[in-house]
N, C-alpha and C positions, 0 to 999 in steps of 0.2 A: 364274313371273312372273304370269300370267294368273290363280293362285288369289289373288295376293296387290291385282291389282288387282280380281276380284270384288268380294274383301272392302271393299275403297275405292271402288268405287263404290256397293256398298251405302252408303255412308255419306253418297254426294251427291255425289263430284267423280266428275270427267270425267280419264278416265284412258287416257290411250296408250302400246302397249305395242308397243317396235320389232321388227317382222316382220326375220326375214332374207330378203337379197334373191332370193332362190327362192321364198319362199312369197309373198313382194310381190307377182313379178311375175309368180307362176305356172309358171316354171322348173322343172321336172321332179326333185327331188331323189337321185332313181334315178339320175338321167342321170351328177348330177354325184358320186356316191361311181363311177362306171364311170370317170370320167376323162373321160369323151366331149367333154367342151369346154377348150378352148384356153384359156391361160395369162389369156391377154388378152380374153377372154370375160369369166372369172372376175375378173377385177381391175376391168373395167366394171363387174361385177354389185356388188361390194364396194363399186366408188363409191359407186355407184347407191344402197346401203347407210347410206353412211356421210353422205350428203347429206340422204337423209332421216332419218334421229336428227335432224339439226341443225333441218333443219326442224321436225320433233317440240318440242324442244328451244326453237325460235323460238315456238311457238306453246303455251306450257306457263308455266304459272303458277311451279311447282315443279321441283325435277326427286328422281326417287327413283333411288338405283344399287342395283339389287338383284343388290350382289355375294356374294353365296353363298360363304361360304369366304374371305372377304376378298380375294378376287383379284380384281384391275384388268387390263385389258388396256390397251395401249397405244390402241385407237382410244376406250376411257373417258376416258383420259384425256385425251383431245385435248376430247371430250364435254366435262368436268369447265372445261378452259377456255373453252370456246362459254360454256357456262354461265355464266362468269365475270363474258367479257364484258358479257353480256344481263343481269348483276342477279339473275339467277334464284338464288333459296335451294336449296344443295341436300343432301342428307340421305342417309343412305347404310344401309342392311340391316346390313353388320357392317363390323366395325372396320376402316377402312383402315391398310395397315402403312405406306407410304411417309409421313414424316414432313411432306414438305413439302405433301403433298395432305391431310391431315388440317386444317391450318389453314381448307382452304376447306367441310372437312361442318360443316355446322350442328349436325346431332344425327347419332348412330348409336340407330333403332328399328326396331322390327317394322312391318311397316305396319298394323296396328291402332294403335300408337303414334302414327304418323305423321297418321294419318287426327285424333286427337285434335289433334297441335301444328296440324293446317292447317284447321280449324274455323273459323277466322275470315280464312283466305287470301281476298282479294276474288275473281278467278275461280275460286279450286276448279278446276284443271286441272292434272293430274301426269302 
């Protein structure tokens, strides 16, 4: 994800690209392949997670799914209707298999593609 928003922001937008919640908030990722924290740790940390996409999300012109292999997970998808709601256009790396989410990607591109269709996006912010 990170090489593919270089390339976009080379191009001029303003590009956010969601941390998991250990590297957010500084959380030890050692710790957590040990098991060292509780169920309920973990599930805060995953909120914590999954609040800030939305945020992201709120504050984004665009939104890109850089689903690698066409796989969605369920917290995308929840993404994919945040998104809905907000208006936000959104566009997706490769082909989504579920049919009925396919109605909501705009385009399936590369993001050099992508960077071309959002040229004239008024914030520039993916």
């Amino acid at each position: 994800m990170e090489k593919a928003a270089m390339m976009l922001r080379r191009m001029g937008f303003t590009v956010i690209v969601p941390q998991p919640s250990h590297v957010r908030h500084g959380h030890n990722p050692e710790e957590l392949k040990k098991g060292k924290y509780d169920r309920a740790t973990l599930t805060k940390w995953e909120g914590e997670g999954a609040f800030s996409h939305l945020l992201n999300i709120r504050n984004c012109d665009a939104v890109y799914i850089f689903n690698k292999g066409s796989y969605l997970g369920p917290a995308v998808t929840v993404e994919i209707g945040y998104s809905l709601a907000l208006n936000k256009p959104i566009f997706a790396r490769a082909q989504v298999r579920d049919i009925t989410l396919t109605n909501f990607i705009k385009a399936v591109v590369s993001p050099v593609k992508l960077g071309e269709l959002l040229k004239n996006l008024p914030g520039k912010r993916v």
